[in-house]
N, C-alpha and C positions, 0 to 999 in steps of 0.2 A: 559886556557880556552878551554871550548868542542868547537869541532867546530860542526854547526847544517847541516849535512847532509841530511838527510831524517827528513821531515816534514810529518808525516801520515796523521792529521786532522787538525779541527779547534777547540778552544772552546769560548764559550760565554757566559758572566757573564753578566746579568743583578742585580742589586743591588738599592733596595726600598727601600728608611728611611723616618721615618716622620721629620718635620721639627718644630723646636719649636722658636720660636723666642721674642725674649725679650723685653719690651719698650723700650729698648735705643735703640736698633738695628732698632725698630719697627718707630723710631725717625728721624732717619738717612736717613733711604728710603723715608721716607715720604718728608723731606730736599731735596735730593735729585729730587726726584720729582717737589718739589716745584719750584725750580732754574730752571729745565729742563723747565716746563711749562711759568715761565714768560718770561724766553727767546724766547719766541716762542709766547706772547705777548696774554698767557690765563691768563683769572682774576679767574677761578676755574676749580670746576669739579664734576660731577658727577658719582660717581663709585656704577656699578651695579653685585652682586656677583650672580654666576648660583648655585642652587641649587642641578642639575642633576649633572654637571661639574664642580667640584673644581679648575679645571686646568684655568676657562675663568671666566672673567668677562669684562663686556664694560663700556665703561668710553667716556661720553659727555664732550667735554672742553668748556664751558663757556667762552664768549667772551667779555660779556659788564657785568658793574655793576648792572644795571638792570637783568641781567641771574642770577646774581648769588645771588641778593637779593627774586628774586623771588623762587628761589632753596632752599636757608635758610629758609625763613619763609612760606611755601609749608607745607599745613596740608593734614593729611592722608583723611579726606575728601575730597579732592578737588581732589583726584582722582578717586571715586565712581563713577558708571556708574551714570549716568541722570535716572529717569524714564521717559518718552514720556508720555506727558500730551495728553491725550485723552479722 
């Protein structure tokens, strides 16, 4: 074996891959998930994905059955602004 007397520099690799993932895998996490959450006494969840930022998305945990009923059945209307009656 060489022995490493002189170290001149340094180098650095950064290495980007895309990531492809499968519905069983996709199954798994989601499992996963699932156990984490009820042990921690959530009844669901709201996950919200960024457009700009692939890397973030927020996630509301729902706490009563009522949260999460009103979350299921949540129509894309009922988030529209109001017009002000004037």
């Amino acid at each position: 074996m060489e022995s490493k007397k002189n170290i001149i520099g340094e180098v650095n690799v950064e290495v980007k891959a895309g990531l492809s993932v499968d519905k069983r895998t996709f199954r798994t996490c989601m499992d996963l998930v699932a156990i984490h959450a009820q042990n921690e006494g959530i009844k669901g969840m709201v996950v919200r994905f960024n457009d700009q930022d692939f890397d973030r998305c927020s996630i509301k945990p729902l706490m009563t059955e009522e949260e999460v009923e009103a979350a299921l059945y949540a129509r894309p209307d009922m988030f529209e602004e109001k017009e002000s009656e004037d």
